[in-house]
C-alpha positions in Angstrom: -23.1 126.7 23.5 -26.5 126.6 22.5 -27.4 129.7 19.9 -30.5 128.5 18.7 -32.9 131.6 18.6 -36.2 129.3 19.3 -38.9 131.1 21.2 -39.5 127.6 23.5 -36.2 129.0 25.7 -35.5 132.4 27.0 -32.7 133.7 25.2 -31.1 136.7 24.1 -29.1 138.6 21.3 -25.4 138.8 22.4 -25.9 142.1 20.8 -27.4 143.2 24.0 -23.8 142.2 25.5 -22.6 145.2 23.9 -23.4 147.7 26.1 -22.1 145.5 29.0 -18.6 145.5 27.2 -19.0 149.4 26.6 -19.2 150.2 30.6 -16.3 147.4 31.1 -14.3 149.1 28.8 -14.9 152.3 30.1 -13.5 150.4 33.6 -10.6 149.7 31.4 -11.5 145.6 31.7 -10.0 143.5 28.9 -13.2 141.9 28.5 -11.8 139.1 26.1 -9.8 138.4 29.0 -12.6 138.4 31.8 -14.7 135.9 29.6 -11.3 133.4 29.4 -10.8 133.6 33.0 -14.8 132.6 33.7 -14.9 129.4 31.0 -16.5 131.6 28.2 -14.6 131.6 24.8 -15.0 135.3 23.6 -15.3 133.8 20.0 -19.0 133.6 20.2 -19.8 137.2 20.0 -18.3 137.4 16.7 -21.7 136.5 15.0 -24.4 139.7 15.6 -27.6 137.1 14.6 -26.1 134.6 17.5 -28.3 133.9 20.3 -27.4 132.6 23.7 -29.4 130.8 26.6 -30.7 133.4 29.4 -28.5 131.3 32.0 -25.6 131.7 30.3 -26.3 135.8 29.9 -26.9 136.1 33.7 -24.0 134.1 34.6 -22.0 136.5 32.6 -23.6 139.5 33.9 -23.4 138.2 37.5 -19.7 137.6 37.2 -19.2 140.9 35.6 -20.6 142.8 38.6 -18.5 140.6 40.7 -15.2 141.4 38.4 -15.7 144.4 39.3 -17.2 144.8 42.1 -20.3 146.7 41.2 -23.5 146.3 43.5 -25.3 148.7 40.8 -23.8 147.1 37.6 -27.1 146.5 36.1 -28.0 150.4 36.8 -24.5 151.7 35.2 -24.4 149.0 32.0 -27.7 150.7 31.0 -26.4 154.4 30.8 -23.8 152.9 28.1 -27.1 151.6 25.4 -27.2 152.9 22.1 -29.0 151.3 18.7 -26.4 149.5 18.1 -26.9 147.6 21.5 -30.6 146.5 20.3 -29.3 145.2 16.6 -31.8 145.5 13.9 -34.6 147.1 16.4 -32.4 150.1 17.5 -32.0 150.9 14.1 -35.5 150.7 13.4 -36.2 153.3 16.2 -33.2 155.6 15.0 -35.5 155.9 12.2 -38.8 156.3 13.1 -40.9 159.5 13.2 -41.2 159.8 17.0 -41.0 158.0 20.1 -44.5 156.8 20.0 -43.6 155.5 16.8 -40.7 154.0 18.3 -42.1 152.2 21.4 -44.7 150.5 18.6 -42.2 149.3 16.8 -39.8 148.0 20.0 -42.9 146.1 21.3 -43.8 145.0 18.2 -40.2 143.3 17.7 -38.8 142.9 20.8 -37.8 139.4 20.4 -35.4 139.9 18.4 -33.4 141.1 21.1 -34.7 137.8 23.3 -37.6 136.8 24.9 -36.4 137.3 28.5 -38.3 140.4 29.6 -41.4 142.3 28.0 -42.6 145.8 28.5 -46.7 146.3 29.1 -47.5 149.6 28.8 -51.0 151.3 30.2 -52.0 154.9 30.0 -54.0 156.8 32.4 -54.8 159.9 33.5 -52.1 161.4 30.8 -49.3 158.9 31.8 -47.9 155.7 30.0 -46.6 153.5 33.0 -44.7 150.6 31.4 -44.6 147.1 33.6 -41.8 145.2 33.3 -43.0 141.0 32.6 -41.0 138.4 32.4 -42.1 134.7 31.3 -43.8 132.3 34.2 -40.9 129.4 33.1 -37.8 132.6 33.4 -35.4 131.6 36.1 -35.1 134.2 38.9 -34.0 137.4 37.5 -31.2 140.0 39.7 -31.7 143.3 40.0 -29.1 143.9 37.2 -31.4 143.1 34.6 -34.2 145.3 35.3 -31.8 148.0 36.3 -30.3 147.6 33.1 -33.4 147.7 31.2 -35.0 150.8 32.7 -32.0 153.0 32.3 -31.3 152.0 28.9 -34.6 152.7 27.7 -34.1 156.3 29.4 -30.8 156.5 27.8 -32.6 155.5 24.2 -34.9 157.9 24.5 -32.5 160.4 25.3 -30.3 159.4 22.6 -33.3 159.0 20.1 -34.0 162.9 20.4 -31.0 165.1 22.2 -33.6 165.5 24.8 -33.1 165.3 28.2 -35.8 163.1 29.1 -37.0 162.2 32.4 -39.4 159.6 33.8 -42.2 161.0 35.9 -41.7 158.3 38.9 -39.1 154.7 38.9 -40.1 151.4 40.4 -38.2 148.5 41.9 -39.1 145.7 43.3 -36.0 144.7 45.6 -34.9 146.5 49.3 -33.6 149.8 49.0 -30.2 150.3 48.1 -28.0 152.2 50.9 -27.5 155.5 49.1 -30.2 156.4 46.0 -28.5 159.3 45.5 -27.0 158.0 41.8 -30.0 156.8 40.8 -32.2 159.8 41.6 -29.4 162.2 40.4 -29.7 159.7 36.3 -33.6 159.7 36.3 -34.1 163.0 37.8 -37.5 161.7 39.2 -38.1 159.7 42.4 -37.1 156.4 42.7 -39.0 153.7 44.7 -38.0 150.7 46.1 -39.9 147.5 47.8 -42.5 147.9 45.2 -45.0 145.4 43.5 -43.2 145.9 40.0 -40.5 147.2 37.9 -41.4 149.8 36.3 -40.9 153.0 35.0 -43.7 156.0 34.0 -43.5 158.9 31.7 -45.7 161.3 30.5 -48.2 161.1 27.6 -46.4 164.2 25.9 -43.3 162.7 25.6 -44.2 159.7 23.0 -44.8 162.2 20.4 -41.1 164.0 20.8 -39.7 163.9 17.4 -36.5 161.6 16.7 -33.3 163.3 15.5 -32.7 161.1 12.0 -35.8 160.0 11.2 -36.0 158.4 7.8 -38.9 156.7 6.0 -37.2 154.5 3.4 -34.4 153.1 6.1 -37.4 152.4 8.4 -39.0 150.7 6.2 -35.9 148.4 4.8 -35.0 147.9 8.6 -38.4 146.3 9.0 -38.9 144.4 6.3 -35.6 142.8 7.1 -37.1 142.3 10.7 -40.2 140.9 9.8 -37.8 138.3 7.7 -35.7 137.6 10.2 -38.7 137.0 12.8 -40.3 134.6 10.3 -37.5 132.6 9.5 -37.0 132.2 13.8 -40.9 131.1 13.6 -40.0 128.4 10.5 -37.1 127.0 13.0 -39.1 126.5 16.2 -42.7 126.2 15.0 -43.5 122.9 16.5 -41.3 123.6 19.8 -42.9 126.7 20.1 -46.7 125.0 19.8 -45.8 122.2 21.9 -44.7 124.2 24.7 -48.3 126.7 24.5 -50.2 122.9 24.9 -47.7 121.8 27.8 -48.0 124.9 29.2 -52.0 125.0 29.4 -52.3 121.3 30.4 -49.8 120.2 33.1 -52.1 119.7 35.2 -53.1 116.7 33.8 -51.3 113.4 35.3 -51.7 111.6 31.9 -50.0 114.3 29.9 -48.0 112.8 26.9 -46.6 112.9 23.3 -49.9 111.4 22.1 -52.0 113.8 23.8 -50.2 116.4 22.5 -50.1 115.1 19.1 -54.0 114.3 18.8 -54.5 118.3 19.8 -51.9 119.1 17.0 -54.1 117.0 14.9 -50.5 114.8 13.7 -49.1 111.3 14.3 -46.8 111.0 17.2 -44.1 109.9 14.6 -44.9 112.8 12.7 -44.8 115.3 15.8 -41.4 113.1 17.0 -39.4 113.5 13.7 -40.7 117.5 13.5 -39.3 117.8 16.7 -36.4 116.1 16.1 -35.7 118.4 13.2 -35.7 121.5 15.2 -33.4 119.7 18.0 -35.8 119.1 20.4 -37.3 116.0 22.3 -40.5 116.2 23.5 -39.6 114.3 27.3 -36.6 117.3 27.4 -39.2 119.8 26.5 -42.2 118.4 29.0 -39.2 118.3 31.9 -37.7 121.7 31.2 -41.5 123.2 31.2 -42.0 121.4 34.6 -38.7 122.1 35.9 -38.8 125.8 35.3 -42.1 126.3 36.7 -41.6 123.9 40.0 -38.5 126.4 40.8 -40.9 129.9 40.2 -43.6 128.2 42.1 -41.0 127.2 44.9 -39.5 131.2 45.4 -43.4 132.2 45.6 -44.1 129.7 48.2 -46.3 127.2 46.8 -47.2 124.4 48.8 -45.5 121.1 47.9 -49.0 119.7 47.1 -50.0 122.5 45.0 -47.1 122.8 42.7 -47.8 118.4 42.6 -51.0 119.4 41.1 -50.3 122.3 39.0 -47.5 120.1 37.2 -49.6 117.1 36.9 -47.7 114.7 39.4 -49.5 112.2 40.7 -48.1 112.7 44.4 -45.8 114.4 46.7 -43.7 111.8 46.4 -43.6 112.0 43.0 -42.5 115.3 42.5 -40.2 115.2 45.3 -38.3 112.2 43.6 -38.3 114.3 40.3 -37.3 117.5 41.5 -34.1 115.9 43.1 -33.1 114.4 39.9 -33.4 117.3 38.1 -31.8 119.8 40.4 -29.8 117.1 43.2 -31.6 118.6 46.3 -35.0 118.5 47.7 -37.7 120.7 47.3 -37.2 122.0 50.6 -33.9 122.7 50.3 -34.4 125.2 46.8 -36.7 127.2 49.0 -34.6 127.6 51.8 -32.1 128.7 49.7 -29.6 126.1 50.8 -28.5 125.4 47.0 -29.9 126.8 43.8 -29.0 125.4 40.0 -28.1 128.9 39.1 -26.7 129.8 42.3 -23.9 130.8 40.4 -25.6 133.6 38.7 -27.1 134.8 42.4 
């Protein structure tokens, strides 16, 4: 199992696992047993720094809700976050001032809790609505994860401050569930589904509630050991993580290669090939992973065959066609209709 933290994948901390355990636990599920009986060997969550791949975290969380039956697992995991659940960020917030200082500091260092999903915040007219964004190259995310995400950040805040704390209005972007009674009854605030975005918005006033145990000097050890830890995850990945910014912003050219990429890097293609090769990455793996990830989001959003051809720098339909089946084993046509999905297991 990969537990590389580099930013070129979407990861995350199997700290965040914890609060997952927490609400199985409360069900009363051995959970060192329900990773055994789905292929996972609980040893891996020994190590707090340990990072796994985002498939691997939504195949567990899928199965979870499966285990036990749960249509709303996402939404119930959330209510059992605490500080702990967020590693070395959580503790930073326990200690800042206020919230405001506390959302600054969870943006600021949010990937070291993974890269998966982002919060964009906007204020107007008195209210901070915060968007929830995940990467264009992100496989297609359930509703557990941003039901998990709202509620714990409502739970955190709550937490945070002994105050009960309630979003002004919650949005979801998937059909309505049957009942909303639950949900309504947690935020105490309406809760909207079929929207354009998940998201959730408080009011101004509440960013400057003060935090129960603030404390100066542990904030600022807990961030100095941050910043450390986010530098050395830099050091590890630094050409990856360039690479993938060029890929990224040139795919659609059909004569995209190593040497390309190493002339705008202003290196050898040696040079870029052993740098590579030192952070465990090839740069034909990286160029079809990019490709990959981005033919599958532009396939759910109902790109054309010929644009996506373009956009990824094929040279024809054909092309792409033939690629797409080797890397996933069915046709374009067939990921779209939803016939057969590489992480249909995590659907």
């Amino acid at each position: 199992m990969n537990q590389s933290a580099s930013p070129t994948n979407i990861h995350v901390s199997v700290t965040v696992l914890r609060q997952m355990f927490l609400y199985l636990e409360a069900l009363e599920v051995d959970t060192d047993a329900f990773l055994e009986s789905i292929g996972i060997e609980p040893g891996f969550l020994n190590s707090p720094d340990a990072y796994i791949p985002i498939e691997t975290y939504l195949f567990i969380e899928e199965e979870a809700a499966r285990y036990t039956n749960d249509p709303s697992f996402g939404f119930h995991m959330g209510q059992y976050a605490e500080a702990g659940s967020w590693s070395i960020l959580g503790y930073m917030m326990m200690n800042c001032q206020n919230l405001g200082e506390a959302f600054e500091k969870s943006a600021r260092y949010n990937r070291i809790i993974g890269n998966l999903i982002e919060g964009h915040a906007n204020l107007r007219f008195n209210k901070i609505k915060v968007k929830l964004v995940i990467p264009p190259h992100a496989p297609e995310m359930p509703r557990h994860c941003f039901e998990s995400t709202i509620t714990s950040s409502v739970r955190i805040m709550r937490t945070l401050t002994g105050e009960e704390i309630n979003p002004l209005e919650v949005t979801f972007t998937y059909p309505k569930p049957d009942s909303i009674e639950e949900y309504e009854r947690y935020f105490n605030c309406p809760v909207l589904f079929d929207q354009k975005e998940n998201s959730f918005t408080i009011a101004l006033k509440v960013i400057f509630t003060p935090i129960l145990y603030a404390n100066p000097e542990l904030l600022e050890y807990f961030e100095n050991y941050a910043q450390e830890f986010l530098a050395e995850m830099d050091r590890q990945s630094e050409y990856a993580s360039t690479v993938t910014k060029i890929l990224l912003s040139q795919l659609d050219d059909e004569d995209l290669s190593i040497k390309k990429v190493a002339k705008e890097m202003s290196v050898s293609v040696r040079t870029l090939q052993n740098r590579l090769k030192a952070e465990g990455v090839v740069f034909s793996d990286l160029l079809q992973d990019v490709r990959e990830k981005l033919a599958k989001k532009y396939l759910r959003e109902n790109y054309t065959v010929e644009d996506i051809t373009y956009l990824l720098g094929f040279s024809e339909p054909s092309v792409f066609r033939k690629a797409f089946k080797k890397w996933s084993g069915v046709t374009p046509r067939q990921y779209r209709q939803g016939s057969f999905s590489t992480t249909s297991q995590l659907q």
